[in-house]
N, C-alpha and C positions, 0 to 999 in steps of 0.2 A: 416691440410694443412699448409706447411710452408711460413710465412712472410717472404717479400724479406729482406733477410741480408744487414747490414749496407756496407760490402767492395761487394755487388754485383751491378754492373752496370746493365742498361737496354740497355747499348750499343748498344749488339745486335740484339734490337728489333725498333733502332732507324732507320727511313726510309727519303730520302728525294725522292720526287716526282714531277716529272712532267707532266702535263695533256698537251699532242702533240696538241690536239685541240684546246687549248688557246692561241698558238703562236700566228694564226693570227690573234686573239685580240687586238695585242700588238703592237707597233714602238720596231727597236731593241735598242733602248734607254732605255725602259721601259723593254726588257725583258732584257736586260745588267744587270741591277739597281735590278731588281727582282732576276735575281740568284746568284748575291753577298748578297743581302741582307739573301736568303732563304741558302747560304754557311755558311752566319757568325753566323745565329741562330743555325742551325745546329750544328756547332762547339762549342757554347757555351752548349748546351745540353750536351757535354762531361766532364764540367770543373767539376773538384767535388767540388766545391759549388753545384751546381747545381743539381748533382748524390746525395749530401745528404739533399738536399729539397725534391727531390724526396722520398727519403727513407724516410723521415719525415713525407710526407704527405702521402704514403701508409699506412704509420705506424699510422697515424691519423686518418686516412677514414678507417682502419682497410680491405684493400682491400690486396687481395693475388696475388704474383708474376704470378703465370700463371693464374691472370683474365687481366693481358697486354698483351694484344698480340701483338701492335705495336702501336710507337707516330711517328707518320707522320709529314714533315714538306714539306705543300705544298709550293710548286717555286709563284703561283701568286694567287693575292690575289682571294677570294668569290667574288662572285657578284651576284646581287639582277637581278630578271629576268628583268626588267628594265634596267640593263647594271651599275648601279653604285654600286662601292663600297659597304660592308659592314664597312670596316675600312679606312678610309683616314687621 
């Protein structure tokens, strides 16, 4: 099985998501703040520094192109059933 090639992107397995349920979690302050913030990670997943970290680290972990089937970048953050944060 083929390792993913150095010029091949995961581009196309890159997702950003939204959970509709978690809006009204949120003030639109926070959800403003949240999908700029979950735009510009997103975006940065494209830069190729990044695309050859990637490649790096499959190539390290010794894991195969079709065992990704997708990197998600959720819009708001996890939270603990409790209601707070995982990451603040």
């Amino acid at each position: 099985m083929p390792m993913l090639e150095e010029t091949h992107s995961l581009s196309s397995k890159m997702k950003i998501t939204v959970d509709p349920e978690k809006l009204a979690d949120f003030s639109q302050n926070h959800v403003s703040f949240y999908m700029k913030y979950s735009s510009f990670v997103f975006r940065s997943l494209f830069r190729s520094s990044f695309q050859k970290f990637l490649y790096w680290m499959l190539k390290r972990e010794n894991i195969e192109e079709q065992m990704v089937r997708a990197v998600h970048v959720k819009v708001f953050p996890l939270r603990r059933k409790n209601k707070k944060c995982l990451f603040m």
